[in-house]
N, C-alpha and C positions, 0 to 999 in steps of 0.2 A: 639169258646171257646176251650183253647187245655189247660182244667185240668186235671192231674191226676187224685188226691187227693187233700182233705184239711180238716183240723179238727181245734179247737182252745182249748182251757183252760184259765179259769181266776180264780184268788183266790185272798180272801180279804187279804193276808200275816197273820205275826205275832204279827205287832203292831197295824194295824189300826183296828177299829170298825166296819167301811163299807167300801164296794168297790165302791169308786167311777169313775174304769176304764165301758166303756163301749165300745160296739164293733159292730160292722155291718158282718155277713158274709151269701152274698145272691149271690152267684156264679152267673157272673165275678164280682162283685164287693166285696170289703172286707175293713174293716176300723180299728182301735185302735183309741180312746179319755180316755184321763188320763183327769180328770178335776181337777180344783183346788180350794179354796175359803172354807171357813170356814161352821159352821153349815154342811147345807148340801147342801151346792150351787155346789161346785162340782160334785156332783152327777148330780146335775140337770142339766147342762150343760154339761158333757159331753152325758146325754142320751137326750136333745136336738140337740147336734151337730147327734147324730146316727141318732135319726129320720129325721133328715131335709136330709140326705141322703139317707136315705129308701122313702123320700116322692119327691123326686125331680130327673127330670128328661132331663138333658138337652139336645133339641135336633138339629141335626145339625151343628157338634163342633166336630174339634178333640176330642180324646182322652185328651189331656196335657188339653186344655180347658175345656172337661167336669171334670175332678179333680177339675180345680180351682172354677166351676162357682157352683161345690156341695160345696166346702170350704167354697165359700164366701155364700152361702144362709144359712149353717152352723153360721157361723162369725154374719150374720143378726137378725137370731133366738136369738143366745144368748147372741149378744149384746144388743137388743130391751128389754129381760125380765132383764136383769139385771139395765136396767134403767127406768124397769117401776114397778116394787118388788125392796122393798129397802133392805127388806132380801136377796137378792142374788147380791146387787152391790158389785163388784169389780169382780165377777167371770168368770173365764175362761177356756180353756182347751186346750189340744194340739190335734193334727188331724193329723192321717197318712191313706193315703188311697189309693188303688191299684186295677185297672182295667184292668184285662186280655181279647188282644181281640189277639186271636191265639199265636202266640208266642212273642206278643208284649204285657211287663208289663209297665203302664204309673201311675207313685207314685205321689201324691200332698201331702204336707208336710211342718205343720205346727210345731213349739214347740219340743221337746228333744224326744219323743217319734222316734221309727229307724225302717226298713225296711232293712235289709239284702237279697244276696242272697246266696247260697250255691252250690259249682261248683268248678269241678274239685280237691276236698277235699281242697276246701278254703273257708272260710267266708269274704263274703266283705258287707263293710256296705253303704248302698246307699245313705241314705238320710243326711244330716250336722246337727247336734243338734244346735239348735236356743237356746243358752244359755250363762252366765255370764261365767259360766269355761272355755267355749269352746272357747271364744272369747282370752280370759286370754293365752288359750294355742295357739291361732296361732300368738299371738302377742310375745311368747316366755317367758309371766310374767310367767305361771307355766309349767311344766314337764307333760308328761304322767302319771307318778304314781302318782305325787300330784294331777293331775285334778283325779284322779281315787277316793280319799279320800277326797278330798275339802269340808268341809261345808258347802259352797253355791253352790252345784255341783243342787241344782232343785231348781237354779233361772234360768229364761227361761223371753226370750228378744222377744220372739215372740208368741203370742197365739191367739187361735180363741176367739173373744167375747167382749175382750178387748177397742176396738176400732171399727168406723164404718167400716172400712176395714180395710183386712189383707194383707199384701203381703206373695202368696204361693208360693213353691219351686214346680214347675210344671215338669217332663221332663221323659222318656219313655227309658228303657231298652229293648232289644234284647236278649229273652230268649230260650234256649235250653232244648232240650229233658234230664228230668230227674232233672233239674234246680230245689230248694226246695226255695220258698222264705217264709219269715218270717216277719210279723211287730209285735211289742209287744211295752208296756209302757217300760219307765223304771224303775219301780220295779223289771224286769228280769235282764235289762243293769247295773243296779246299786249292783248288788249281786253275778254275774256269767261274769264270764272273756269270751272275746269273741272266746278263744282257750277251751273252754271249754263247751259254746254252740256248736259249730263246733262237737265237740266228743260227743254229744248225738245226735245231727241231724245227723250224719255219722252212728251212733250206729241203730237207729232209723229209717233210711230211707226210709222202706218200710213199716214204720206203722208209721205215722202222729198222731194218736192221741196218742200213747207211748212217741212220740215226745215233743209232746206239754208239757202232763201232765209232763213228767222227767223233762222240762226244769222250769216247775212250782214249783218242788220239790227241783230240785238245787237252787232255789231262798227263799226259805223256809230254806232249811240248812245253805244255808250262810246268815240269820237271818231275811229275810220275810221283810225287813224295810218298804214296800211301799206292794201298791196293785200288783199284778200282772196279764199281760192279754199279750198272744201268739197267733197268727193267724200262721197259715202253710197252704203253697199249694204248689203243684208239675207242673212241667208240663209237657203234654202227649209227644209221641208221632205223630209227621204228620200225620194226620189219622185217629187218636185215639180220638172217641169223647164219650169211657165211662168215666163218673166222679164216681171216690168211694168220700164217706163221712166217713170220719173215727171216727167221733165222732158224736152222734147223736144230731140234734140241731132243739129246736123248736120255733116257731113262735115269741112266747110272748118274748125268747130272746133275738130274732135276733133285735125286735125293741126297746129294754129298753125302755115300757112305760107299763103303765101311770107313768108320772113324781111324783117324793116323793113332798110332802108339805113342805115349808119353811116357819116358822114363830118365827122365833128369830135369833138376830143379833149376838150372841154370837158366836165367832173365837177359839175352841178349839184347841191350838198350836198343837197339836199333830195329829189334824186330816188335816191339811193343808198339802197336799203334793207338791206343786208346787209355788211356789212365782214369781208374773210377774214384771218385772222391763223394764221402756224405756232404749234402750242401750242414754250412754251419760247422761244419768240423775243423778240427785244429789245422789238419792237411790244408781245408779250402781256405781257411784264412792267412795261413801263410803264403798262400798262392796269392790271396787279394793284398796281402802288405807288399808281396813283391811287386805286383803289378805297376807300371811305368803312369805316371800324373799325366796326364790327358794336355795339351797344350793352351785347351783355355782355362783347366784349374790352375794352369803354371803361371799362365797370365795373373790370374786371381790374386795366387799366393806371391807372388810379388809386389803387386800393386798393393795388399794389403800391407806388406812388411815396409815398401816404402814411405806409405802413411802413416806408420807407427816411429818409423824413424824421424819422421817429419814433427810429429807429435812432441818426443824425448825432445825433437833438437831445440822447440817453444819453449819447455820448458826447463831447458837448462840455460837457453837464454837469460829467461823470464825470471833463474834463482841468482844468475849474475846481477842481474841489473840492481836486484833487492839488495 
């Protein structure tokens, strides 16, 4: 194990009532679950996906495979309650998760929730958000800054729990001395530009828990919309096998349990932070017909109409004149 450091911070934000992010962090391993689902089903699944990777152990397996085969026992747990409590069907959550074994970090990654690392004064984001916006944008229907503002920017096309299985984004980074990596929900991503995480993690560097909680604060000032939850860890030096803890973290934490009670069906709009949709389904397409014309198709679609109009008006010229 070559960690530094590592601290995290979570906070219920501004608008919601509870947080239903939940987290794992049990050096080498470390996790983020945003969960989603009405009442309090989110909560309970994403602190079912944490336990089933505080309780599971696989052995024998890469690195890449032991991510997935924690994800999918994850994905098992909270697909089984959700279909056996009808209080908590439809619920689900997203799952990022990160296993340091020396200077090889290996992410498994499900749902919008991201995984950064930090190096060489750059931020780069590791893992692809599993979402409606995100699809929209590689397909060219939105822009950068409109997917930044969108709507349906936490509809999410892939989550744990969902379904009997999940297809996880499995695959292992090459990490260097001094490297700061970062997973968090998007309550953080959705409130704090990612040049602006950068300058507090730069700010910050040699104190992870300053780290965490600032970046907590910067998601609170630019208005707290969602839960938010920041994992940090550094990595040592070749050699270096002390780990500082920058934040102090206890037990009953690290395992979000025992699970809350669910007994009413009731879907408070405002306490839903995550909406699953199948990509290609009737839902996701009427989410892309809604979707707002981008300013340079608008251009387009204009300029087209007025050269059609230009077209008609030749030619009704052109049947006068005859």
């Amino acid at each position: 194990m070559s960690i530094a450091s590592y601290a995290r911070a979570s906070d219920t934000g501004k608008k919601r009532r509870r947080n239903e992010d939940s987290y794992v962090v049990a050096p080498p391993l470390f996790a983020v679950a945003d969960g989603m689902g009405g009442a309090q089903a989110g909560e309970v699944a994403s602190k079912l996906a944490a336990a089933a990777l505080k309780e599971t152990h696989p052995e024998g397996a890469s690195d890449a495979e032991k991510v997935t085969a924690l994800i999918q026992e994850a994905n098992r747990r909270v697909y089984e309650r959700a279909h056996s409590d009808p209080a908590t069907s439809g619920m689900g959550t997203t799952m990022t998760v990160a296993i340091v074994d020396g200077h090889t970090v290996t992410i498994g990654h499900v749902g919008d929730s991201r995984a950064y690392v930090v190096r060489g004064g750059e931020l780069e984001q590791l893992t692809e958000d599993h979402s409606l916006v995100n699809e929209l944008l590689k397909s060219g229907k939105l822009s950068r800054e409109e997917a930044e503002t969108h709507p349906q920017r936490s509809v999410i096309t892939r989550a744990v729990g969902t379904d009997p299985d999940v297809d996880v984004d499995a695959f292992t980074v090459e990490a260097g001395e001094g490297d700061v990596f970062l997973l968090c929900s998007d309550g953080l991503t959705d409130m704090v530009a990612d040049s602006d995480i950068l300058d507090v993690v730069e700010k910050h560097r040699d104190d992870l828990d300053r780290a965490t909680k600032a970046l907590v604060s910067a998601a609170n000032r630019g208005g707290g919309e969602d839960n938010i939850t920041v994992i940090a860890f550094s990595i040592a030096a070749d050699g270096d096998d002390t780990v500082r803890m920058d934040t102090p973290v206890d037990e009953d934490t690290l395992e979000r349990i025992p699970l809350p009670t669910v007994d009413t069906m009731v879907v408070a709009p405002a306490e839903v932070e995550e909406v699953f949709v199948e990509p290609g389904s009737a839902e996701a397409e009427a989410i892309v017909q809604s979707t707002p014309i981008s300013p340079a198709a608008r251009i387009r679609l204009v300029l087209t109409m007025l050269a059609l109009l230009g077209v008609a008006a030749v030619l009704l010229v052109w049947g006068l004149v005859r």
